[in-house]
C-alpha positions as CSV (number, residue, x, y, z in Angstrom):
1,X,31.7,0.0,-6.8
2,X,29.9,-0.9,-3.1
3,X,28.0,-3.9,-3.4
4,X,25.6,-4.1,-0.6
5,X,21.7,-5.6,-0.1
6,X,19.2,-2.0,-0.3
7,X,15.4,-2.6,0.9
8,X,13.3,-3.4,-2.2
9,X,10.8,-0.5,-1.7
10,X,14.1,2.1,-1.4
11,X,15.0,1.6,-4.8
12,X,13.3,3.9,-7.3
13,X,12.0,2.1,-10.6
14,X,9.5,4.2,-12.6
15,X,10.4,7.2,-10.5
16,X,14.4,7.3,-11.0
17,X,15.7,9.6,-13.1
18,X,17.4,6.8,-15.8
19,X,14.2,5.2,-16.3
20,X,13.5,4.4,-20.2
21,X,9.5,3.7,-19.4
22,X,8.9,7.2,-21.0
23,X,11.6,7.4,-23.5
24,X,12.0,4.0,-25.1
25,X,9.0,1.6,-27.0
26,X,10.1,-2.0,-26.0
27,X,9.0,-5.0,-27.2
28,X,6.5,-7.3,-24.6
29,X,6.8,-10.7,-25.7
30,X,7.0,-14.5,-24.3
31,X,9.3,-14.8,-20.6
32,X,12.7,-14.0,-21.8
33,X,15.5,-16.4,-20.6
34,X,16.4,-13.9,-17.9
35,X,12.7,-14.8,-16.2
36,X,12.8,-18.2,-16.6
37,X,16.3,-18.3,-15.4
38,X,14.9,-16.5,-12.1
39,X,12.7,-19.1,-11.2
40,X,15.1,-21.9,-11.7
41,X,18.4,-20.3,-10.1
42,X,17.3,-17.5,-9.0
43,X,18.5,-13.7,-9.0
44,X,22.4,-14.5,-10.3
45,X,23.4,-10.7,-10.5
46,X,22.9,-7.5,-8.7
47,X,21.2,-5.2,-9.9
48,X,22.4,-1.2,-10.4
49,X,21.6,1.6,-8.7
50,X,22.9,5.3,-8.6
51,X,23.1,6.5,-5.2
52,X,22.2,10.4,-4.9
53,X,23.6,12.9,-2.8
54,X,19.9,12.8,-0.6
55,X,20.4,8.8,-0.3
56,X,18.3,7.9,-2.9
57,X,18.6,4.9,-5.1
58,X,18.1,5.3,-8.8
59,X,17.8,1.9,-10.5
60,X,19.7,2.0,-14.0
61,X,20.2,-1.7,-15.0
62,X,17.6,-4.5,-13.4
63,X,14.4,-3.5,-13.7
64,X,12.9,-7.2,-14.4
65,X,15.4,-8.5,-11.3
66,X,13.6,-6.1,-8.8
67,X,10.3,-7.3,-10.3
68,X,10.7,-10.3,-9.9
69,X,11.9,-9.7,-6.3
70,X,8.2,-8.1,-5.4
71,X,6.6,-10.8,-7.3
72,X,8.7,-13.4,-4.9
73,X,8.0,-11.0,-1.9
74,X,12.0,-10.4,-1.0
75,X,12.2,-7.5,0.9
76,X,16.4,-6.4,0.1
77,X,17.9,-7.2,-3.1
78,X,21.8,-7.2,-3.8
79,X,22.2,-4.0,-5.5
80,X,26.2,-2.5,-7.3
81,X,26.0,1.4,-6.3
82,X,27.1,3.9,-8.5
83,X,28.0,6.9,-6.3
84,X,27.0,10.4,-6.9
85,X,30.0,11.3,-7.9
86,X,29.5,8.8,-11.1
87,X,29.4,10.8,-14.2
88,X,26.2,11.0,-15.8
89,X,27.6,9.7,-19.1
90,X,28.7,6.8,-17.9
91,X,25.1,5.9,-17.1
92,X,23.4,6.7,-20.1
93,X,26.4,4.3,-21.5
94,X,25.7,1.2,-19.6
95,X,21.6,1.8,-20.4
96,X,22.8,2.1,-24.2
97,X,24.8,-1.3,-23.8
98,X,21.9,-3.1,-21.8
99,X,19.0,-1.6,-24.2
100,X,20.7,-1.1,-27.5
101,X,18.4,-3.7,-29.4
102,X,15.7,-2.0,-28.5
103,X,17.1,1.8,-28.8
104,X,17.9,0.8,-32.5
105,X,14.7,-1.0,-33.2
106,X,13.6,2.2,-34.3
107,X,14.5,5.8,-35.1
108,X,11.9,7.5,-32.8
109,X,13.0,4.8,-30.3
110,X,17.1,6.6,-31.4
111,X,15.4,10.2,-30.9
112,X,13.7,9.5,-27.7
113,X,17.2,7.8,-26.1
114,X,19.1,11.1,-27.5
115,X,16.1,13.5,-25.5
116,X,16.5,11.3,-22.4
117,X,20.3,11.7,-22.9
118,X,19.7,15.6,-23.0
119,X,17.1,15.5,-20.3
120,X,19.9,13.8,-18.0
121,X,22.2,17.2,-18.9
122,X,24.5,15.2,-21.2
123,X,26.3,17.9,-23.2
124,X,25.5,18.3,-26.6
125,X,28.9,17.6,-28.0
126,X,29.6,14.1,-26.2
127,X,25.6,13.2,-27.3
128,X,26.4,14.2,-30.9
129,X,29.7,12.5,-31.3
130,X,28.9,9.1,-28.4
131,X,25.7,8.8,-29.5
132,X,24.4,10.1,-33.0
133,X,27.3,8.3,-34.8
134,X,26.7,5.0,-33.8
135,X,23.1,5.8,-34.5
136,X,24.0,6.8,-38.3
137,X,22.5,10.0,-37.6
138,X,24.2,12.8,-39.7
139,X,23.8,15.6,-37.1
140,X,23.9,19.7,-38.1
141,X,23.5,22.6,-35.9
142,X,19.8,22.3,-34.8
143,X,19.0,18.7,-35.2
144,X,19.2,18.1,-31.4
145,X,16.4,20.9,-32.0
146,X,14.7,18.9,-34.0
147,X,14.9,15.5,-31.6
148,X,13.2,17.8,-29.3
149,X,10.8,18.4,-31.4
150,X,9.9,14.7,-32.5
151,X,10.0,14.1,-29.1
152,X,6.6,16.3,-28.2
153,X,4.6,14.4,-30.6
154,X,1.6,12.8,-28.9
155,X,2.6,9.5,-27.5
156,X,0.2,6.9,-29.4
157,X,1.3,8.7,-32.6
158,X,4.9,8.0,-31.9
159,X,4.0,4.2,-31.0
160,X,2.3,4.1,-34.2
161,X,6.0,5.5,-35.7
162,X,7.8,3.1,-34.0
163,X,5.7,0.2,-35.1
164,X,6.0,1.4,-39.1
165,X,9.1,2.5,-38.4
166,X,9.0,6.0,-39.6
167,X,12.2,7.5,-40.8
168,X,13.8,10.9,-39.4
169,X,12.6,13.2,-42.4
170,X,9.1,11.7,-42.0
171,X,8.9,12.3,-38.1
172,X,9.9,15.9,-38.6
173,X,7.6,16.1,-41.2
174,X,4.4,15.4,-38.6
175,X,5.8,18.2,-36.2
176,X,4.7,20.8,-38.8
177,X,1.3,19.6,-38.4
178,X,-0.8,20.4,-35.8
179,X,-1.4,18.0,-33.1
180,X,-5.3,18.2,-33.9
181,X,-5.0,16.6,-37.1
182,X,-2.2,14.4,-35.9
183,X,-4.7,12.6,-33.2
184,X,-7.5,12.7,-35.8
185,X,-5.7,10.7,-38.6
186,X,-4.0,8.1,-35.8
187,X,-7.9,7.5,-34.3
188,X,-8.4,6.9,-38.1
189,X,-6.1,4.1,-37.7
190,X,-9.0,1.3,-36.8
191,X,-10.5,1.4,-39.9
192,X,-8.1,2.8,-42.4
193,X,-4.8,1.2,-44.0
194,X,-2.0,3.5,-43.1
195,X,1.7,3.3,-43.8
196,X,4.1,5.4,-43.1
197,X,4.5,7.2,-46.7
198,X,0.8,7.2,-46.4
199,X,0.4,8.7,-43.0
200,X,3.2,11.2,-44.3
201,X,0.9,12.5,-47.9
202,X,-2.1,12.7,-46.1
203,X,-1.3,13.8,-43.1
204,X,0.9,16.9,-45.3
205,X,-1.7,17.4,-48.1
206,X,-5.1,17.9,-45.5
207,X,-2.7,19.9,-43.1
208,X,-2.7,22.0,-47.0
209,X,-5.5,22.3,-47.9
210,X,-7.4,22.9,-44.5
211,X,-5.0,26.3,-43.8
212,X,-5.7,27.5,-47.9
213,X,-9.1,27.2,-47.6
214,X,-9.2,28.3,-43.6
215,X,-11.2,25.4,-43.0
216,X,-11.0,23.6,-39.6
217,X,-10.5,20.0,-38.9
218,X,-14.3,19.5,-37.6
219,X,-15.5,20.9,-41.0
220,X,-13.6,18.5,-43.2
221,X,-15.1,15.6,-41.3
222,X,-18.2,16.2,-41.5
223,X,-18.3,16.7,-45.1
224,X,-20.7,14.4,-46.2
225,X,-18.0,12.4,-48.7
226,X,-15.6,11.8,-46.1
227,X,-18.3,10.5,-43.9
228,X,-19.5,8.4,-46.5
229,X,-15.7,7.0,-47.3
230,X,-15.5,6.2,-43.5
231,X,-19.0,5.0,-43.1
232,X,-18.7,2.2,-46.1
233,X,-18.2,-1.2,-45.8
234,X,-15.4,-0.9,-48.2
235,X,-12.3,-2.9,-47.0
236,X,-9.3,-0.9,-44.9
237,X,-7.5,-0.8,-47.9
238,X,-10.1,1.1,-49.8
239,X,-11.1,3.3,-47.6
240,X,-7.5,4.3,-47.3
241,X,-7.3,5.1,-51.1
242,X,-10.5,6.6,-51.6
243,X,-9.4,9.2,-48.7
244,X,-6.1,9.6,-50.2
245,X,-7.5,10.7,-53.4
246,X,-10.4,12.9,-52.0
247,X,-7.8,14.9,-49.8
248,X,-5.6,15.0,-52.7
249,X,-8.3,16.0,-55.1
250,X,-9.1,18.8,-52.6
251,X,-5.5,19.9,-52.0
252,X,-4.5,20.2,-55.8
253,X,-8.3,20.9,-57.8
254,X,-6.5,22.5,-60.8
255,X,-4.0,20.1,-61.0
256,X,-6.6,17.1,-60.5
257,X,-8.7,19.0,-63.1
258,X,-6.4,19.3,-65.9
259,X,-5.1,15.7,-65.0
260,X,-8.5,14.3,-65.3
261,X,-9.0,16.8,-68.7
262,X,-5.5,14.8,-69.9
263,X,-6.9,11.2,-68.7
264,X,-10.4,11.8,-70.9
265,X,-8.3,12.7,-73.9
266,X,-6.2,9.8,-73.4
267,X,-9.4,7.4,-72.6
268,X,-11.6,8.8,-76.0
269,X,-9.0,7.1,-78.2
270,X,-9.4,3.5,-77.6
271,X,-5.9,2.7,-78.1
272,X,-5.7,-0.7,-79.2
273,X,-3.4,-2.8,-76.1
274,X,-0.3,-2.4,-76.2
275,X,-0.3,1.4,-77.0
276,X,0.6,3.4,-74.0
277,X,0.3,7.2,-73.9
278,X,1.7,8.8,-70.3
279,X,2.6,12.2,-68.8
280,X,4.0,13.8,-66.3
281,X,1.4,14.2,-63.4
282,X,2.6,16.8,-61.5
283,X,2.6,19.0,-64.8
284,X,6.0,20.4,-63.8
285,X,7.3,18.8,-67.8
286,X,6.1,19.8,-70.9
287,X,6.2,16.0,-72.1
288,X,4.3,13.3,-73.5
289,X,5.9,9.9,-73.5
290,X,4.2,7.4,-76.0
291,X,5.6,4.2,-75.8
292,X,4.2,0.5,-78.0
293,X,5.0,-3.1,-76.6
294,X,4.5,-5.7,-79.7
295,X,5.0,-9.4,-79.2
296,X,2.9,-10.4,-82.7
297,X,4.6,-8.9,-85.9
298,X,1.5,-9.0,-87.9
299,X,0.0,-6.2,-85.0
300,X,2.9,-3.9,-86.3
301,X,1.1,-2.0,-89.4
302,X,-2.2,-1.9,-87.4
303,X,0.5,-0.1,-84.7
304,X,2.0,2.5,-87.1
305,X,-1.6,3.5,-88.9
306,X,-2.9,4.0,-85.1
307,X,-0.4,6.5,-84.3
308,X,0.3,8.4,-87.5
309,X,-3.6,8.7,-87.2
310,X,-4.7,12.4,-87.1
311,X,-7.0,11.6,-84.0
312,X,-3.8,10.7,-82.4
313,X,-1.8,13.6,-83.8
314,X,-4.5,16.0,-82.4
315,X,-5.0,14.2,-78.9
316,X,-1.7,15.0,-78.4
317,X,-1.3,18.4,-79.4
318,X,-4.2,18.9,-77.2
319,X,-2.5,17.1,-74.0
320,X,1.2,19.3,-74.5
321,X,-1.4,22.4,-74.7
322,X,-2.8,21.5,-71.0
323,X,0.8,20.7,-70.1
C-alpha cells in the first residue's frame, strides 16, 4: 500500500463512493479522544483513500483526520492508497471494522450498511454470508429485497427507527404503508408518545381502515375528534392513547361494539373486589375465564353466593352468546 502526502481538497469526503453520511445514523456526542488527541499530538495516522482508475481519491477511513486538517488549514495530508485494483470487499471490510459500533447500534443502521454494500456491487452471496451473519440476520431468498425496501423509507422516519430501535419485522411492516401516512404520523411525533410497537398498531390499523372505507389521509385529520385529541392539552401520553383507541375503534367497529356490549355486561354486576370476569378480546375464543383472589376467609361464602348467583349465571350466558 503507497503511502504518500495527497492535497486536502483532492480527497473526496461526502462525495466518495464509501461514504456512510447517507447510509449510517451515527451518534454526535462530546470530542472523542481521537479529537482531543489531534490537538495535543497531532494527526498520528494516515488516513485511507482508494485511488480510481481517473485519479481520484475516495476517502474510506479518516474522515475526522481530514477535518480536522481544514479546520487547522493543512493543505496535504499523509494519506495509505488503496489502488484500483483493491477489491471492493475489502473496503466495505475495513469500514465495517472502523464503524461496527455504530453499524450495530441499530438494525436500520444493519440494513442501511448491507444497501450501501449492494450499492458498491458486492455480490449477494459474500454480503449474505460476510455480512448478514455477523449481523444475526437469518437471510432467505428476497430479504436483500426487502433491505432495499426499508431502505426507501423517508429519511426522518428511519432516524426516528434508529432512535427506538425498530426491529426488522417492524421496518418491513412500515413499507406496506404509504409514505403519506408514514410522514403524517412521524410529524405527529412533537406532540404524541410513540414507541415503536405503537408507531407499528397505528401506523397498520389507520393504513386499514383509511383503504376499507376509501377514505384519504386529509379526511381522517380533519375529523373533528382527531382534531380535538391533537388540539387538547392532554399530556403526550394521553394524546397518544386516546388516538390509539379512536383509530382502533374505527378499524375494528363490530369488534369494538360487541367488546363494549361484553364490558357493560361485565360492569352492571358490581362484582364485589376480588371477582374478576375476563375474555378474549379479539373474539377469536369462545371463552370466559372467571377467576377470585381471597386473602380474608370470612369473604369466602359471600364469594360462592355471588357467583352461583342467577345474575351471574345469566351475564355469562349472555357474554359466550356475543362470543
Amino acid at each position: 500500500m503507497d503511502t504518500q502526502y495527497l492535497n486536502i481538497h483532492d480527497v473526496l469526503v461526502d462525495d466518495s463512493q464509501f461514504s456512510v453520511k447517507d447510509y449510517l445514523f451515527e451518534s454526535f456526542h462530546a470530542p472523542t479522544c481521537h479529537i482531543t488527541s489531534f490537538d495535543t499530538l497531532g494527526i498520528l495516522y494516515p488516513i485511507i483513500v482508494f485511488g480510481d482508475n481517473k485519479k481520484r481519491y475516495h476517502l474510506v477511513d479518516g474522515r475526522k483526520r481530514v477535518q480536522f486538517a481544514k479546520e487547522m488549514k493543512e493543505p496535504r495530508i499523509r494519506a495509505a492508497i488503496l489502488p484500483a485494483s483493491t477489491p471492493v470487499t475489502d473496503m466495505i471490510t475495513l469500514i465495517f471494522c472502523n464503524k461496527r459500533n455504530e453499524i450495530e447500534s441499530s438494525i436500520i443502521n444493519k440494513v442501511q450498511f448491507l444497501c450501501l454494500a449492494m450499492a458498491l456491487n458486492a455480490s449477494d452471496s459474500w454480503i449474505l454470508q460476510s455480512l448478514c451473519v455477523p449481523f444475526e440476520f437469518k437471510p432467505h431468498s428476497s430479504f436483500l429485497q426487502e433491505c432495499e425496501r426499508i431502505n426507501s423509507l423517508p429519511k426522518k422516519l428511519k432516524l426516528f427507527c434508529h432512535e427506538k430501535k425498530f426491529s426488522f419485522k417492524q421496518l418491513l411492516n412500515l413499507t406496506l404503508c404509504p409514505e403519506q401516512l408514514l410522514l403524517q404520523i412521524i410529524n405527529w411525533k412533537s406532540c404524541l408518545h410513540l414507541t415503536a410497537s405503537l408507531m407499528d398498531e397505528i401506523t397498520s390499523n389507520l393504513r386499514d381502515y383509511l383503504r376499507r372505507e376509501n377514505k384519504s389521509l386529509e379526511d381522517f385529520v380533519s375529523e373533528q375528534n382527531v382534531q380535538e385529541i391533537l388540539d387538547s392539552s392532554l399530556s403526550p401520553r394521553d394524546k397518544t392513547e386516546k388516538l390509539r383507541q379512536l383509530i382502533y375503534l374505527q378499524r375494528f367497529p363490530i369488534l369494538s361494539e360487541k367488546n363494549s356490549l361484553i364490558q357493560n355486561t361485565v360492569g352492571d354486576l358490581n362484582l364485589p373486589k376480588g371477582i374478576d370476569i375476563s375474555w378474549d378480546r379479539t373474539l377469536e375464543n369462545k371463552n370466559v375465564h372467571v377467576s377470585f383472589n381471597i386473602s380474608d376467609p370470612s369473604k369466602w361464602r359471600n364469594f360462592l353466593d355471588t357467583l352461583s348467583s342467577e345474575e351471574v349465571k345469566k351475564a355469562i350466558e349472555s357474554i359466550l352468546d356475543e362470543l
